[in-house]
OpenMM code with the backbone's topology and positions (N, CA, C; nanometers):
from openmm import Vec3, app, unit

residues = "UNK UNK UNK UNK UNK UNK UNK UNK UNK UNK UNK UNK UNK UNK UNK UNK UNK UNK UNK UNK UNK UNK UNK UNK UNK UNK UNK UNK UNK UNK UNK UNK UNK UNK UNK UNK UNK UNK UNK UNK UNK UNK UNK UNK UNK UNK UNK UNK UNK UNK UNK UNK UNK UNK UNK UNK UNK UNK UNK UNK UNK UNK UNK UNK UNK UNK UNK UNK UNK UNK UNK UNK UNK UNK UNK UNK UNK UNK UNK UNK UNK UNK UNK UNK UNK UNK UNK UNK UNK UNK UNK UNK UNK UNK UNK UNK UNK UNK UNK UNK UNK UNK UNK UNK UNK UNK UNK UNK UNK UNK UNK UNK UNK UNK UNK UNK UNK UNK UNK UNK".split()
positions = [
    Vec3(0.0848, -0.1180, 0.0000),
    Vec3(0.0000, 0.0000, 0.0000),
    Vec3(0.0891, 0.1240, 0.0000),
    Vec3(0.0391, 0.2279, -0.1190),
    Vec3(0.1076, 0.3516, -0.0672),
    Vec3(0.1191, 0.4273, 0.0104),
    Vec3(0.0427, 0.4265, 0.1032),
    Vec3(0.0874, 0.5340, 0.1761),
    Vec3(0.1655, 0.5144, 0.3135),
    Vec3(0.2367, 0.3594, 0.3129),
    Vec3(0.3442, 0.3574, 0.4560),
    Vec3(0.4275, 0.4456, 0.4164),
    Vec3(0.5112, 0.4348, 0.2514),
    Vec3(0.6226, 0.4939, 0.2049),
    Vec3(0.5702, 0.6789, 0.2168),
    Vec3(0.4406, 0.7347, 0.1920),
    Vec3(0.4197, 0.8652, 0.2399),
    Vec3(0.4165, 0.9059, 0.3788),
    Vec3(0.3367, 0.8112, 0.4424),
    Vec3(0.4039, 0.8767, 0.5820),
    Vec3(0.5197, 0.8484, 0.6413),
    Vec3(0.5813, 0.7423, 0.5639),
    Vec3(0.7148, 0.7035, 0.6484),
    Vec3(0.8170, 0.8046, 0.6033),
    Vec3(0.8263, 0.9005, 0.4992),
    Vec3(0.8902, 1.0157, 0.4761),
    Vec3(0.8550, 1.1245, 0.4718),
    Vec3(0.7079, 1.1502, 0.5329),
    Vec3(0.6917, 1.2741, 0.6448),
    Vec3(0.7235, 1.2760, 0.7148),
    Vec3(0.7371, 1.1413, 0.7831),
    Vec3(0.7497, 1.1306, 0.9594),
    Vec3(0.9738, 1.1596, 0.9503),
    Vec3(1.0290, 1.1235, 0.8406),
    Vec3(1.1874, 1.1492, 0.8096),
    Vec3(1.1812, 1.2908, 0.8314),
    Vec3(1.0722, 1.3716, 0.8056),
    Vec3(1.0767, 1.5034, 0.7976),
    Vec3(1.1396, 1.5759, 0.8957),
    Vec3(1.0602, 1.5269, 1.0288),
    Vec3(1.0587, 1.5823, 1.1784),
    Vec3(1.2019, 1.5621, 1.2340),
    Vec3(1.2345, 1.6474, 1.2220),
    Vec3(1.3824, 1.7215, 1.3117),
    Vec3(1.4742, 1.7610, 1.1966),
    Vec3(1.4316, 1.7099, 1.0954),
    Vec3(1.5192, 1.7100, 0.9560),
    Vec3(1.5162, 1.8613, 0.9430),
    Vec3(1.6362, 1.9185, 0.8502),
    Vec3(1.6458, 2.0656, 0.7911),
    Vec3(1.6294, 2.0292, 0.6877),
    Vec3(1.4877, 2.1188, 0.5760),
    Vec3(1.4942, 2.0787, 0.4460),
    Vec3(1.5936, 2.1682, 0.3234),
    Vec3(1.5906, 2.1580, 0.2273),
    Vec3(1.6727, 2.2075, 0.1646),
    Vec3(1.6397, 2.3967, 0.1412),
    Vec3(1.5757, 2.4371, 0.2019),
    Vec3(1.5137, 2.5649, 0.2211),
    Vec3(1.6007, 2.6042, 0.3432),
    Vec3(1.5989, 2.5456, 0.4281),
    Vec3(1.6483, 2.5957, 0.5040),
    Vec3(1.5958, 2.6007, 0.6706),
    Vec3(1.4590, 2.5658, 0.6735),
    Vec3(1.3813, 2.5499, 0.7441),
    Vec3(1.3731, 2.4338, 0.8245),
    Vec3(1.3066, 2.3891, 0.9563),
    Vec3(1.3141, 2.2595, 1.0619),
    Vec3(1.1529, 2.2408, 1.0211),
    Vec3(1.1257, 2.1247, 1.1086),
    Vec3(0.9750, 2.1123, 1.1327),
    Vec3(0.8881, 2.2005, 1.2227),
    Vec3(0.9404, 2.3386, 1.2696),
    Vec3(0.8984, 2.4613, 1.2987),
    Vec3(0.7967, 2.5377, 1.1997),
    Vec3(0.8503, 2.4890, 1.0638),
    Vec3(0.8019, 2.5487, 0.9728),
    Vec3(0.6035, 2.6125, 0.9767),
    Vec3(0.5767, 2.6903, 0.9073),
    Vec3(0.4418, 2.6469, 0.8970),
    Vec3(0.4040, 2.5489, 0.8151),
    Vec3(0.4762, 2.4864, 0.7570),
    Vec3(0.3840, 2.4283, 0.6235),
    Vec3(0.3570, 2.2462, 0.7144),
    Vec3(0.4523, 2.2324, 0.8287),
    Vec3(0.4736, 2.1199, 0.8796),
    Vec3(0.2982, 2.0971, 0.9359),
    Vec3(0.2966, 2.1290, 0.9849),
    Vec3(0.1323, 2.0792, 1.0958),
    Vec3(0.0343, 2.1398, 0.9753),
    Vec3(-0.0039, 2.2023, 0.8602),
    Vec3(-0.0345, 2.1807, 0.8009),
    Vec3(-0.0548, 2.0471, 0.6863),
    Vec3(0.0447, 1.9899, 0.6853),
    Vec3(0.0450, 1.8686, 0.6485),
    Vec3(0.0523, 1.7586, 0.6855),
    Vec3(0.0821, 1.7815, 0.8376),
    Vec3(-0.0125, 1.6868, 0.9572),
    Vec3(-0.1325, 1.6605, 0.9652),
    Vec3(-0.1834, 1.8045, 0.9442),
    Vec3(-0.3347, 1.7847, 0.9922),
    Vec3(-0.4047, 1.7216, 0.8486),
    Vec3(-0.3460, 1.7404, 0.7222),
    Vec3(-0.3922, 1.6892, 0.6071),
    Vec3(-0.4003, 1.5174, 0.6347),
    Vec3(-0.2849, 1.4770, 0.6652),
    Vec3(-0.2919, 1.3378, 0.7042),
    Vec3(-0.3605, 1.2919, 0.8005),
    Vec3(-0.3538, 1.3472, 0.9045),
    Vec3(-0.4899, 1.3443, 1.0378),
    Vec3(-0.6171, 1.3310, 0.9715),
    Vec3(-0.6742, 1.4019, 0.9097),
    Vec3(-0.7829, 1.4487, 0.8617),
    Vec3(-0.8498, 1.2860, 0.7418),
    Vec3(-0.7196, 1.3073, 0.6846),
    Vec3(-0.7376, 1.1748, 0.5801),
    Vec3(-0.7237, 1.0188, 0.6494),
    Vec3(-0.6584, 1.0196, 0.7517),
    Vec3(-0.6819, 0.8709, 0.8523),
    Vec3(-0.8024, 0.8322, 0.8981),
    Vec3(-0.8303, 1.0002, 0.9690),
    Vec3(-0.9795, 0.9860, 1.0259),
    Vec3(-1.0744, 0.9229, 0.9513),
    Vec3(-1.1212, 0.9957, 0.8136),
    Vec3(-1.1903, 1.0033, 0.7028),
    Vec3(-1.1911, 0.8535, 0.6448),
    Vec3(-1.0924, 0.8253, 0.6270),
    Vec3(-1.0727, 0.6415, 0.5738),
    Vec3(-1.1309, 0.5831, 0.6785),
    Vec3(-1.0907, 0.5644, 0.8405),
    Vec3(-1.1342, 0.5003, 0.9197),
    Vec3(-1.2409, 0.4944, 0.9588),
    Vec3(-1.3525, 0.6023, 0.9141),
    Vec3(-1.5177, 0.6194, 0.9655),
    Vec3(-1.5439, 0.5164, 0.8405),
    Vec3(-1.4866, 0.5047, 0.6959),
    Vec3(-1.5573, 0.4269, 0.6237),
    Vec3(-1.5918, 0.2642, 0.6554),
    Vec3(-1.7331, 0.2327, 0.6558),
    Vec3(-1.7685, 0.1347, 0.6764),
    Vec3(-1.7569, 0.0328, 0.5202),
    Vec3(-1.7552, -0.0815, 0.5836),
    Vec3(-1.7203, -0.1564, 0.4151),
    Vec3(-1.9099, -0.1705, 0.3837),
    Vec3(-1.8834, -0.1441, 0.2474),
    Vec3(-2.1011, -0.1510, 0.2027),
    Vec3(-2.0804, -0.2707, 0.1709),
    Vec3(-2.0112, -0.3761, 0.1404),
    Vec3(-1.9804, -0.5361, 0.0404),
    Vec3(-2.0254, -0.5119, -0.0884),
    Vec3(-1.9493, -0.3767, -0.1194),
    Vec3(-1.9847, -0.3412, -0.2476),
    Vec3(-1.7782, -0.2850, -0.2883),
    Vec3(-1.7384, -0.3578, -0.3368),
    Vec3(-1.5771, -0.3093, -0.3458),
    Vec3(-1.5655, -0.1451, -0.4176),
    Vec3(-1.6117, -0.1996, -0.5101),
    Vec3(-1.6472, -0.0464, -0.6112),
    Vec3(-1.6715, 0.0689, -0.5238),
    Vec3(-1.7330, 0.0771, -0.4358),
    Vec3(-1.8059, 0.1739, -0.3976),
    Vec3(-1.6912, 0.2047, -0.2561),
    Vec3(-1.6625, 0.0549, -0.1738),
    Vec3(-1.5372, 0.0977, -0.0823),
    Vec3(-1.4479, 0.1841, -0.1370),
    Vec3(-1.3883, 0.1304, -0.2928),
    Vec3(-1.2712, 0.1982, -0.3285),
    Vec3(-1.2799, 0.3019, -0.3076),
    Vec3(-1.4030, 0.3639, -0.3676),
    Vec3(-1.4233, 0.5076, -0.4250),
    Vec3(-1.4222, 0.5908, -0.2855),
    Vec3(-1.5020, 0.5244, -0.1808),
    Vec3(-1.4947, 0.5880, -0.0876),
    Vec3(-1.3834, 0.6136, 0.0247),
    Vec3(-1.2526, 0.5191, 0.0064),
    Vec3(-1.1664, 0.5171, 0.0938),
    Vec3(-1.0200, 0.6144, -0.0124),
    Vec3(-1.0852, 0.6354, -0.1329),
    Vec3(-0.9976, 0.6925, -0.2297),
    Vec3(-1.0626, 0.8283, -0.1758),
    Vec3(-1.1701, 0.8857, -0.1797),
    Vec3(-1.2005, 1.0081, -0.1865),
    Vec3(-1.1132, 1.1129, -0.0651),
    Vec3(-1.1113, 1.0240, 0.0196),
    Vec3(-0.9772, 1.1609, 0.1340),
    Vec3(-0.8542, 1.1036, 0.1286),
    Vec3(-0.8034, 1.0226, 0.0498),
    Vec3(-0.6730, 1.0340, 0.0099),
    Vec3(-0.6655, 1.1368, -0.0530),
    Vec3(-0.7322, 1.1308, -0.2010),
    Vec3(-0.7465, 1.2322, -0.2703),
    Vec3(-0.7637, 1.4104, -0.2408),
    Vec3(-0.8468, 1.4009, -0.1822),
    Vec3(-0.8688, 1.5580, -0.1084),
    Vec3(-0.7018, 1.6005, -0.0064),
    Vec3(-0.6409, 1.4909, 0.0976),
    Vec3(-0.5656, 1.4843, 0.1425),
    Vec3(-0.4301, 1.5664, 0.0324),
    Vec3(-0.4228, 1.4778, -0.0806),
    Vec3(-0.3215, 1.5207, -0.1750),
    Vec3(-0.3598, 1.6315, -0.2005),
    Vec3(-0.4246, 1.7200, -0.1973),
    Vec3(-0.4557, 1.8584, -0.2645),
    Vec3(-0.4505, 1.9529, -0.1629),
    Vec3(-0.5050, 1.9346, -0.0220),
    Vec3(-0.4447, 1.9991, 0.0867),
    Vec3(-0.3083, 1.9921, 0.0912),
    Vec3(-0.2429, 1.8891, 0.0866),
    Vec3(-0.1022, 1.8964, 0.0897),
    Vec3(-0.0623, 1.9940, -0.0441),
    Vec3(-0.1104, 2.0066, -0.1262),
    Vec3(-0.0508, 2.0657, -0.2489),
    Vec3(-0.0731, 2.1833, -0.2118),
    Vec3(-0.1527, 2.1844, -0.1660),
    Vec3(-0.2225, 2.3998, -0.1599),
    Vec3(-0.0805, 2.3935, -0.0123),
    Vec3(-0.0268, 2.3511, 0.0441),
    Vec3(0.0024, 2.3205, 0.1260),
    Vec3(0.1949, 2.3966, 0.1215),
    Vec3(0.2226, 2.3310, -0.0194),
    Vec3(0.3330, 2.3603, -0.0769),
    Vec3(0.3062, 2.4694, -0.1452),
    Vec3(0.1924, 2.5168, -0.1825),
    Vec3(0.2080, 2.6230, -0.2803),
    Vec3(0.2450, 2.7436, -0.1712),
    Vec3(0.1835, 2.7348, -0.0668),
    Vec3(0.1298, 2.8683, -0.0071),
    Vec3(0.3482, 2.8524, 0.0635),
    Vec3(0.3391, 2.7391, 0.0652),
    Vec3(0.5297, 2.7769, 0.1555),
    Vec3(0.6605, 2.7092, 0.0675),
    Vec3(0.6705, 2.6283, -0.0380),
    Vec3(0.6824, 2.5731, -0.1527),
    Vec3(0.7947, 2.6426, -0.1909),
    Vec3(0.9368, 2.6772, -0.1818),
    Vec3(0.9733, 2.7706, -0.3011),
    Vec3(1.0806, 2.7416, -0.4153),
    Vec3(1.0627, 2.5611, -0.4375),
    Vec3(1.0950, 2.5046, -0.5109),
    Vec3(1.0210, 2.4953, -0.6895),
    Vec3(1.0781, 2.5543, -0.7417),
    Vec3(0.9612, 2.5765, -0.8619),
    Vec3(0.8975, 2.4276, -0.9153),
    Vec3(0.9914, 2.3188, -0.9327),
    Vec3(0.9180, 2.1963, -1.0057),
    Vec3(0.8472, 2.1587, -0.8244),
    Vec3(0.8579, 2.1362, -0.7641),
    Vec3(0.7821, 2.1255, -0.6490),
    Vec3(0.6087, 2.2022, -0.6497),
    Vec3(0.6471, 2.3080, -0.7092),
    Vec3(0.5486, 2.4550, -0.7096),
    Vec3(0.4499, 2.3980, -0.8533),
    Vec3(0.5179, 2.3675, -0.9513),
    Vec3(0.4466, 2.2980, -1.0263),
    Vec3(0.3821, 2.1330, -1.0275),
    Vec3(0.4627, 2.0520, -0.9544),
    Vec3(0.4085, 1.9391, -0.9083),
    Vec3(0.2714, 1.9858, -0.8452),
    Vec3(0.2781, 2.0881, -0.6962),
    Vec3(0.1776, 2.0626, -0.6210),
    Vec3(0.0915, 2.1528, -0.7970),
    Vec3(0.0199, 2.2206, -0.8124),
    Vec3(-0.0013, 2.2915, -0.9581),
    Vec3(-0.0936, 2.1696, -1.0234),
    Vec3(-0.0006, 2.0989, -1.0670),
    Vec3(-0.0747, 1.9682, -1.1700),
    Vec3(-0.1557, 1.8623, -1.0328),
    Vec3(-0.0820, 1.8022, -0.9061),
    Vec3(-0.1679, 1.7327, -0.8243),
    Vec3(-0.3102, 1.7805, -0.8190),
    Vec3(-0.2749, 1.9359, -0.7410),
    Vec3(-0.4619, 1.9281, -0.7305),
    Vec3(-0.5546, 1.9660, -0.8735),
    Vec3(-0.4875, 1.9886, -1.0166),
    Vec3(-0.5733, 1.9908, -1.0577),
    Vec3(-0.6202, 1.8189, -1.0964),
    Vec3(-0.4920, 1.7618, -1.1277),
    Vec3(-0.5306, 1.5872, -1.1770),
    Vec3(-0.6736, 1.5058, -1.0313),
    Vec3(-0.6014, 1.5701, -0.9329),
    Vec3(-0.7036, 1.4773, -0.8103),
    Vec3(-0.8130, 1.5582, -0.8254),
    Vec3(-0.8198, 1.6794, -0.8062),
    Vec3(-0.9694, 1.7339, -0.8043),
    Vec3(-1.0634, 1.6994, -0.9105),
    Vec3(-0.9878, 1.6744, -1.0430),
    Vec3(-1.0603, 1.6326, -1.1503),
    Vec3(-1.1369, 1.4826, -1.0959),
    Vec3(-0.9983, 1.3914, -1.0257),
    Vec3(-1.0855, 1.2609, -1.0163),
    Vec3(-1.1805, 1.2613, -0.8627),
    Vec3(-1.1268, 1.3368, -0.7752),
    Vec3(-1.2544, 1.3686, -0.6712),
    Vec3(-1.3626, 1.4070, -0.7509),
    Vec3(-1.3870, 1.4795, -0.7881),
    Vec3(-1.5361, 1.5266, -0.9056),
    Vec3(-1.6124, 1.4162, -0.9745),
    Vec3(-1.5262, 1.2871, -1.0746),
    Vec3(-1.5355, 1.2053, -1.1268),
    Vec3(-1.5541, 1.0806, -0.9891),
    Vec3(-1.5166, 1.0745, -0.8952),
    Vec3(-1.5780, 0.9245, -0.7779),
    Vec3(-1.6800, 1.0481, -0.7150),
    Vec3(-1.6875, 1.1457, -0.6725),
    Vec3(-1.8018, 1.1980, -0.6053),
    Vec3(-1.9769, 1.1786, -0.6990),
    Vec3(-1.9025, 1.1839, -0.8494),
    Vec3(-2.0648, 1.1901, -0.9712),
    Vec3(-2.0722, 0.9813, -1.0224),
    Vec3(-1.9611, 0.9313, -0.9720),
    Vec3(-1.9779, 0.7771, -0.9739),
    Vec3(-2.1081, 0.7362, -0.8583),
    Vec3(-2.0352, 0.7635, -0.7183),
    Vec3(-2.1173, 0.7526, -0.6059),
    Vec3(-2.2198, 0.7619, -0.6221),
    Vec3(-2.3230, 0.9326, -0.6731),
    Vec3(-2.4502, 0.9337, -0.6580),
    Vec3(-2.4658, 0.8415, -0.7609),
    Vec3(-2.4354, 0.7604, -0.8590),
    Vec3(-2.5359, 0.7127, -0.9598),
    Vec3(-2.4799, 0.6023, -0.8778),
    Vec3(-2.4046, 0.5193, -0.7959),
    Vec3(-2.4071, 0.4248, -0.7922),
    Vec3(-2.4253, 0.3695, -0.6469),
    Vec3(-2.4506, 0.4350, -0.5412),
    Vec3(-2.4750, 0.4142, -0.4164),
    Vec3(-2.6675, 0.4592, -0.3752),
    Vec3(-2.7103, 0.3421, -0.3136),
    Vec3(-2.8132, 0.3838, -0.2841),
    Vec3(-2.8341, 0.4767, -0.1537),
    Vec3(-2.9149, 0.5587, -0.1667),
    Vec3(-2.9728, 0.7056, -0.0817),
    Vec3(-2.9277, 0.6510, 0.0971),
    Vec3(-3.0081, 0.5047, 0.1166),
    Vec3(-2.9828, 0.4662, 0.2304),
    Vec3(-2.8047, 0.4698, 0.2778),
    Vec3(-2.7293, 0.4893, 0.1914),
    Vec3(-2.6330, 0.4329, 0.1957),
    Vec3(-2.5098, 0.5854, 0.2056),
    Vec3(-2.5732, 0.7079, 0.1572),
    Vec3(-2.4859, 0.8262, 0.1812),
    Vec3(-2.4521, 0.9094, 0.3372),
    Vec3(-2.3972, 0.9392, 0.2640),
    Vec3(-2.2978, 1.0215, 0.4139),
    Vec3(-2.2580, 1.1418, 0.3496),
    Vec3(-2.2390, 1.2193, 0.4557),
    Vec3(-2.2390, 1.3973, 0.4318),
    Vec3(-2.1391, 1.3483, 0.3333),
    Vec3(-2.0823, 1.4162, 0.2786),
    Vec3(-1.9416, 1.4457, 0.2133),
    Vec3(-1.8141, 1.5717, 0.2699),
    Vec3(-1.7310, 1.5189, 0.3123),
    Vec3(-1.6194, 1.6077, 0.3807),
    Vec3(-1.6085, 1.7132, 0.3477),
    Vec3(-1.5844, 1.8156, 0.4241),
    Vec3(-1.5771, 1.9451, 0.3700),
    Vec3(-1.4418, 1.9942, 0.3045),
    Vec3(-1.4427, 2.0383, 0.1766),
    Vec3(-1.2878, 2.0659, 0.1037),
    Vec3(-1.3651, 2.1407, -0.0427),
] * unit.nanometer
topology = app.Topology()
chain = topology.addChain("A")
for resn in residues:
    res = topology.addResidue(resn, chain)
    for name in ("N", "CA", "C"):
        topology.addAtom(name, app.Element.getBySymbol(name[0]), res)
């Protein structure tokens, strides 16, 4: 699964000096804590429907949002330009496919079966 190797080199982050110049003092650090906080939580309320399709979509949807907080994340403290353009192309590629599993869901989950949708 991907994301041991993502948090296992956030978590390299903490005490580290990045090439900016900056510690995990930074602001951009607990900002991208709380992105991952936020996205653990979010996976872990999902209940399985015994519908896979519909798990995926739903345990994909705050990864996804997750990656785009993190991107707005780099933009706003970022001052690596291909970095600046990475985060740039992430949230537009994920927001495109958040849009695309959010318009899957309603046609394919029954009414009994929705939940608010996260705020982002």
């Amino acid at each position: 699964m991907m994301l041991a190797p993502i948090g296992f080199s956030l978590a390299q982050h903490r005490g580290n000096v990045s090439a900016g110049g900056t510690s995990d003092d930074s602001q951009e650090w607990p900002a991208l804590q709380q992105s991952m906080e936020e996205m653990h939580t979010a996976m872990n309320s999902v209940k399985s429907s015994a519908d896979s399709d519909v798990d995926f979509v739903e345990l994909m949807l705050p990864h996804h949002r997750a990656a785009v907080d993190m991107a707005k994340a780099q933009l706003l403290h970022g001052k690596d330009s291909q970095m600046r353009r990475l985060a740039q192309e992430i949230i537009a590629d994920q927001q495109s496919e958040i849009e695309l599993m959010e318009l899957w869901l309603k046609q394919h989950k029954s009414p009994k079966d929705s939940v608010a949708p996260a705020k982002h």
